[in-house]
N, C-alpha and C positions, 0 to 999 in steps of 0.2 A: 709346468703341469701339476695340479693338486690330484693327486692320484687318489690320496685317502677319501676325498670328498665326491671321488667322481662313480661311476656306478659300477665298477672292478669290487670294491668296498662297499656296494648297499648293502648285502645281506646282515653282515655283521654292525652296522653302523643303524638298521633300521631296529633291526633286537637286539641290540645294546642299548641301545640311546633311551629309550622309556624308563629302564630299568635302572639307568646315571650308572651304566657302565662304560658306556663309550668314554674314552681316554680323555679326549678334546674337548668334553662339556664343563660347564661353568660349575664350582666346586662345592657351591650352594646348592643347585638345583640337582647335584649328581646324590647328593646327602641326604637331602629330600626324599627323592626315587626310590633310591635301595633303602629306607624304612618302609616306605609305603608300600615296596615289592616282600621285603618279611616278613610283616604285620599281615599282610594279605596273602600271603601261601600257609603261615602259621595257621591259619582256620582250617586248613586243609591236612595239613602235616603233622596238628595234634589230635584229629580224630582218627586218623591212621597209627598213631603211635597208640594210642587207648584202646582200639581196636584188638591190636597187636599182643598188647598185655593182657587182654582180658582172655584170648586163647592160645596163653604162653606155654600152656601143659597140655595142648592137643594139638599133637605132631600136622597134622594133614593141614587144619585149618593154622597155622599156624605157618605156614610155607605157602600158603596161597596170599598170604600177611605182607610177606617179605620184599617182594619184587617190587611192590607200588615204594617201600621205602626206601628202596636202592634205588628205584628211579628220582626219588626227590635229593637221595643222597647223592645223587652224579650232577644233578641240577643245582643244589647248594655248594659240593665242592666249589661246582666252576663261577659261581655265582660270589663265594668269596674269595677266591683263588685273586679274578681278577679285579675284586674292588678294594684287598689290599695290598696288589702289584702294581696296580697298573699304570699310578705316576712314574715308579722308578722304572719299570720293568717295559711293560706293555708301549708307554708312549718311546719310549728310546726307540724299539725296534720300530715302529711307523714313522717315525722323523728321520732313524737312517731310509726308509723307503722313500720316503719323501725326497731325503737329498740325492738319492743314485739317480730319480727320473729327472731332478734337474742338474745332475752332473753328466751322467750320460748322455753322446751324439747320436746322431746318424744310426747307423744299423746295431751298434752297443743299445740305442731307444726301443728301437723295433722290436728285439729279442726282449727286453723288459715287458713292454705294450701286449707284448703276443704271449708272455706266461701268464701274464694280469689277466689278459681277455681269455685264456682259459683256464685261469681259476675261478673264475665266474660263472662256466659253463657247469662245472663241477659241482658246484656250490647251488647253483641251482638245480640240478640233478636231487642232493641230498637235502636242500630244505623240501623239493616235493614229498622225496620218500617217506622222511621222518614226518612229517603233518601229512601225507594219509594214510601213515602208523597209525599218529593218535587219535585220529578222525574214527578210524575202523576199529580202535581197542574200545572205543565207546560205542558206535551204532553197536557193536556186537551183540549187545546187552536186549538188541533190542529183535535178535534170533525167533525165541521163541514165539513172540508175539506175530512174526510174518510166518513162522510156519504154521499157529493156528490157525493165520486168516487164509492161506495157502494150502495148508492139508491140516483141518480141523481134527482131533481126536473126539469118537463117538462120549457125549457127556463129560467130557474132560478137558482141561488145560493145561498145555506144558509149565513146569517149573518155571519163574524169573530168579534168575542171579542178578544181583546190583554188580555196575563193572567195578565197584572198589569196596572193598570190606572196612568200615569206618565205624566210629562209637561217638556223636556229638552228647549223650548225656538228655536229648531231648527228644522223650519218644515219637513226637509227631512230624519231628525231621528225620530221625531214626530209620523210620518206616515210611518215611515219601523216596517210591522210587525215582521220581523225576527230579526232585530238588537235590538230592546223590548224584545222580548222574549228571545234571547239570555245572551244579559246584564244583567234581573235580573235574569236569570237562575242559571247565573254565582256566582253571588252574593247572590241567597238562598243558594246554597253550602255553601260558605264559613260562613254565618250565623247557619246554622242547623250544621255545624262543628262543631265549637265554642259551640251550644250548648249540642248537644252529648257528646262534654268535660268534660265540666261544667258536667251535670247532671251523668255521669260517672263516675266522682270523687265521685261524693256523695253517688252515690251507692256502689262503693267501702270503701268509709270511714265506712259506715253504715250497711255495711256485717261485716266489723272488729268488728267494737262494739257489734255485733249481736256474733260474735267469742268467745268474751272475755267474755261475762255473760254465753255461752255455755261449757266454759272453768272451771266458778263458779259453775255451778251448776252440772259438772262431777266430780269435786272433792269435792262438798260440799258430794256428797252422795258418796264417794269413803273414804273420812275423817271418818265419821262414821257406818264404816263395817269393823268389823273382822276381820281381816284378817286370814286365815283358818288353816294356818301355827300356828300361833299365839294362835289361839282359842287348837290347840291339844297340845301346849305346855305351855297353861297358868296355870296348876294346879303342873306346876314345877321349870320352868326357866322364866317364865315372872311375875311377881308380876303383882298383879290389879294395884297398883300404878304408877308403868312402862308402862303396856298400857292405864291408863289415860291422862300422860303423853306425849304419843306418837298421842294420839287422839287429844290433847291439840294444839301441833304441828302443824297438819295437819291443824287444824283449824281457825287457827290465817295465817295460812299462804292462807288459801281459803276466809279470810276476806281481807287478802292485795289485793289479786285478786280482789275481790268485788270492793273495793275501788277504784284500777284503771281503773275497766269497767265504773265505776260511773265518773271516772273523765275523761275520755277520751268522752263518749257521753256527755256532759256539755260540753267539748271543742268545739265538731262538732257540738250542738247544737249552743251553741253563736258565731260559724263561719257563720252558715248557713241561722240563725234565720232572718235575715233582708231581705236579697233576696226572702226565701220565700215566705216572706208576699210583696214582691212588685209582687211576680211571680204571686200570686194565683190573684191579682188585676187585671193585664194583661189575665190571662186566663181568667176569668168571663166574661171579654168584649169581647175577642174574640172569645169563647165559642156562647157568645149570638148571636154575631154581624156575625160568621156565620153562625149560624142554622137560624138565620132571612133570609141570604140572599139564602139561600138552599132553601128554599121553598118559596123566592120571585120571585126567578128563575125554577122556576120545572119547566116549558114550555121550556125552554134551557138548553139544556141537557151540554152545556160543561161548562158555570159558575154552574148549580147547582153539578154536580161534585167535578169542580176544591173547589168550599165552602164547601162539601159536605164530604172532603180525609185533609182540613186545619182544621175542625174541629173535625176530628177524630183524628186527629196529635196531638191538645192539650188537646184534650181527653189522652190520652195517655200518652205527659208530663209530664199533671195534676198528673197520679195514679201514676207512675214513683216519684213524688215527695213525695207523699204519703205514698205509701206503704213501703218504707223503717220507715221508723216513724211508722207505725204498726208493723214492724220484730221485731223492737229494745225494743218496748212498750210490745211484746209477748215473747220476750226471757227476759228481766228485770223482770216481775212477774213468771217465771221460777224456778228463783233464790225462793222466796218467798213459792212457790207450795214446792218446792224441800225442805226447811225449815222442813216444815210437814210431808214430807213423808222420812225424813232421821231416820235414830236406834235413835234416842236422849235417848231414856228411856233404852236403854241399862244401867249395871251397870257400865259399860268401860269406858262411858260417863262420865265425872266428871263433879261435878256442876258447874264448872268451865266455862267448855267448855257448858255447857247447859245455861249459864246467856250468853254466848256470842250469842250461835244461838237465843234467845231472842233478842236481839241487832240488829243481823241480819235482824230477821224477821218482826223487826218493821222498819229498814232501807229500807226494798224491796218491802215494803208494797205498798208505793206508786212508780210507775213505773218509769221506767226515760225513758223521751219522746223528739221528735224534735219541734219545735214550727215553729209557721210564726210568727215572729215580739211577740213572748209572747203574742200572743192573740188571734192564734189557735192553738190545737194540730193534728200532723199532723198522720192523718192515714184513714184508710178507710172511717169512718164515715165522718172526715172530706172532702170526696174527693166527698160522693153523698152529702154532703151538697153546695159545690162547682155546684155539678153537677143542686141541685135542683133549687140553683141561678139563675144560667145562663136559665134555664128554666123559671124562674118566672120573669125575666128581659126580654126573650124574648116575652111573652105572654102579656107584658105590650109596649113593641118596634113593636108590629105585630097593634097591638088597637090604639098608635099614630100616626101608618104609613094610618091604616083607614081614621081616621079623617083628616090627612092634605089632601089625594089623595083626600076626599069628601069637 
């Protein structure tokens, strides 16, 4: 089964691939792509930086500046992250996926098939979300214009804000609001592609390893149980011996499993670990920096919006990066539950095989988790601590915006 090629893997495989980040494209045309993807956001990325500096000493406009380049900065991280991992890093962890679905049998498959076919679900959950983020951060722009034609003001016209503050140096582009709002329209796409990708991958990596300790702890408790056949023929054809034996087996072979769920989330862990600790940096400031501007603007209804659907967006990210790092932290202590509630005091059980489930059980004890940078672990808790951040940053960003406007 070619897992990677089949449609578990579209999302990421369909916005990677244009962009020559997809792992498995040809080395030439992957080279090609990613110039032809920086050459072509750079038209975007550096009227937003000129922009930026032109109202470097006016606080207010100068934070409304910010968020569009923390969004191309979250797009760029991942953007180079994976185009200069991806041979050593990126393709390893997809070839070990590759070879568990053809090493894996029987109901070991099934469990595989069945996290795959719901990280897909997932995934398409969140490419909808995020593309009608960026679909909505742009009509927004287009607010005032339906409320004139909907509730006209007596000889007057509501204000236009362009949805992006940019400086190309060319006043007749400058001032065309449709060629602004088209160009970076254009160019959120291909950003929120990119990062759909990325973050698609990871949720698929991270359904597998959620697979593979679901895999340990169905056979750990399958290892030791009777099996029934067994059980009505053991006081004649099967010696105690033979079936400790056979339990023995089982079990040594449910620790190899063990062992390779342990080493494969340690691989996606130290693939992942760096980015997420630059991601989670990025969101806190854009997290803050648009809920600041959400309610500096509540009298305009189309910037408090357009801030209002960017900071629900990295809200979203955020958990997206998270809660996988909670699956993988809840299916590893699994392992460890399942220890305890397996037959071990059976007499079937030989001591054998009971010094091992010891072994086990002090192995599972502690979870195996995804980090940011080894110096968060990533999961729920981490995500409203993220969340409380960006709160207590903005309540401190609202209190300096007092004082300079006074």
């Amino acid at each position: 089964m070619d897992i990677i090629n089949g449609p578990d893997f579209v999302y990421s495989r369909i916005c990677l691939r244009p962009f020559g980040l997809w792992p498995f494209q040809d080395p030439k045309s992957k080279l090609i792509s990613r110039v032809i993807t920086l050459m072509a956001v750079s038209t975007v990325l550096i009227p937003h930086i000129m922009k930026t500096y032109e109202f470097r000493n006016d606080f207010h406009i100068l934070l409304m500046c910010i968020p569009s380049l923390l969004y191309y900065a979250h797009y760029i991280t991942k953007f180079l992250y994976i185009a200069f991992r991806e041979e050593k890093v990126f393709r390893n962890v997809l070839e070990r996926i590759k070879d568990d679905f053809v090493t894996f049998r029987g109901e070991s498959l099934n469990h595989l098939t069945n996290y795959s076919e719901e990280a897909r679900k997932f995934n398409t959950f969140y490419m909808m979300y995020l593309c009608s983020t960026v679909v909505i951060y742009n009509v927004t722009a287009f607010i005032p214009h339906m409320l004139d034609f909907v509730f006209p003001l007596e000889n007057a016209t509501r204000p236009r804000h362009a949805a992006r503050l940019v400086k190309y140096n060319i006043h007749q582009i400058d001032n065309n609001f449709y060629f602004v709002l088209i160009h970076g329209m254009i160019f959120d796409v291909v950003a929120i592609a990119i990062i759909i990708g990325f973050d698609a991958l990871f949720i698929n990596c991270a359904q597998h390893a959620c697979a593979l300790f679901k895999i340990v702890v169905v056979e750990l408790r399958k290892s030791t149980k009777l099996d029934e056949k067994m059980s009505n023929s053991a006081s004649d054809l099967v010696t105690l011996q033979c079936r400790q034996d056979i339990f023995y087996a089982k079990l040594v072979r449910t620790i190899i499993a063990h062992k390779h769920a342990i080493e494969f989330t340690d691989n996606l862990e130290s693939t992942y670990a760096l980015v997420n600790f630059l991601m989670i940096g990025i969101a806190v400031a854009t997290i803050t920096l648009t809920e600041f501007e959400t309610i500096v603007h509540v009298n305009e209804v189309d910037i408090m919006c357009r801030f209002a659907f960017f900071s629900g967006g990295e809200l979203i990210s955020m958990l997206y990066q998270n809660w996988p790092g909670q699956r993988i932290k809840d299916h590893s202590l699994r392992v460890h539950a399942s220890c305890f509630e397996c037959e071990w005091y059976r007499e079937d059980v030989s001591y054998k095989s009971k010094r091992l489930l010891m072994f086990m059980m002090l192995k599972s004890e502690v979870p195996s988790a995804l980090t940011a940078g080894k110096l968060f672990i990533l999961d729920l808790q981490n995500y409203v601590k993220i969340f409380k951040a960006s709160l207590s940053y903005f309540a401190f960003l609202s209190s300096v915006a007092k004082v300079s406007s006074n």
